[in-house]
C-alpha positions in Angstrom: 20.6 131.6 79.8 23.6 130.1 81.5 26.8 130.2 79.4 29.2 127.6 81.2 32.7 125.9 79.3 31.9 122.7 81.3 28.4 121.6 81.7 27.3 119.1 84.1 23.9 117.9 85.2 23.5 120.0 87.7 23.9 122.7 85.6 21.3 121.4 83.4 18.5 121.5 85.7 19.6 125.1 86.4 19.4 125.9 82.2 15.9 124.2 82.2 14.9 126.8 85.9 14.7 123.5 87.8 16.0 123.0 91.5 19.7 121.8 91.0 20.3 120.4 94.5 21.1 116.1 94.5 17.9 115.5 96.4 16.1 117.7 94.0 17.1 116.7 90.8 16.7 112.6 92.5 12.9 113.4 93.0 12.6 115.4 89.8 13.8 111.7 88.1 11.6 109.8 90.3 8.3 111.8 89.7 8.8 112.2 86.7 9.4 109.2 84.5 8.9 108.9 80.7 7.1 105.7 78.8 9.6 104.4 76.6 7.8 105.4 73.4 7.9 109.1 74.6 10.6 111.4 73.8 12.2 113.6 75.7 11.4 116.6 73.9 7.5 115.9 74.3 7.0 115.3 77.8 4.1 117.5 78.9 6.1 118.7 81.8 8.5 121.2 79.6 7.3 124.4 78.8 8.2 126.0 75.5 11.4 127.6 76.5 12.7 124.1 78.0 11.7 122.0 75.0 13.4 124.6 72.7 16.7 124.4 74.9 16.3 120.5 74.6 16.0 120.2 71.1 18.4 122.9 70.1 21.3 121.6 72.1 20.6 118.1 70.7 20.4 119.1 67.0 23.4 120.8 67.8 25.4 118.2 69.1 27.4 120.2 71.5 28.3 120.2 75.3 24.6 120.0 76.9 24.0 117.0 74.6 25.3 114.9 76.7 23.7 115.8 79.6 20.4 115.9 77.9 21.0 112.3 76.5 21.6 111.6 80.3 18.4 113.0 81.6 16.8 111.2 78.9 18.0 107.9 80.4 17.2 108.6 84.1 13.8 109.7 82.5 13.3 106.3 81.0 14.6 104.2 83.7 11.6 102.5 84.9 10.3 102.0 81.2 13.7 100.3 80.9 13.4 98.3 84.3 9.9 97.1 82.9 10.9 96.1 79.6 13.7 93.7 81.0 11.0 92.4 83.8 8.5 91.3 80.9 11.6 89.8 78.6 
């Protein structure tokens, strides 16, 4: 695994094996977007090793849980966009 004082999102998608590039991680968001009852966590498109890094930095509370709290939002952004639409 990475070890870095000063994670960033970038470096997220390289901890989780992911392309890290802008236009990557945009279509990664884009193609990939959560319901809004789903967590993170159980999206079907982590394997083991990424689910474990996700919930073990979360429970943790440290650096990469801010990050992961972030990718959780971009994940959820059209659940968020359709919620507002039907309100």
């Amino acid at each position: 695994m990475l070890r870095n004082n000063n994670p960033s999102f970038e470096l997220l998608f390289a901890q989780l094996g992911l392309a890290q590039s802008p236009a990557a991680i945009e279509l990664f968001i884009r193609t990939h977007q959560l319901a809004a009852h789903q967590n993170l966590h159980d999206a079907p498109f982590w394997n083991r090793s990424q689910r474990d890094f996700l919930i073990s930095h979360l429970v943790q509370d440290d650096d990469w849980a801010m990050w992961i709290d972030e990718l959780n939002q971009q994940l959820h952004m059209d659940a968020v966009k359709a919620q507002a639409a039907s309100a």
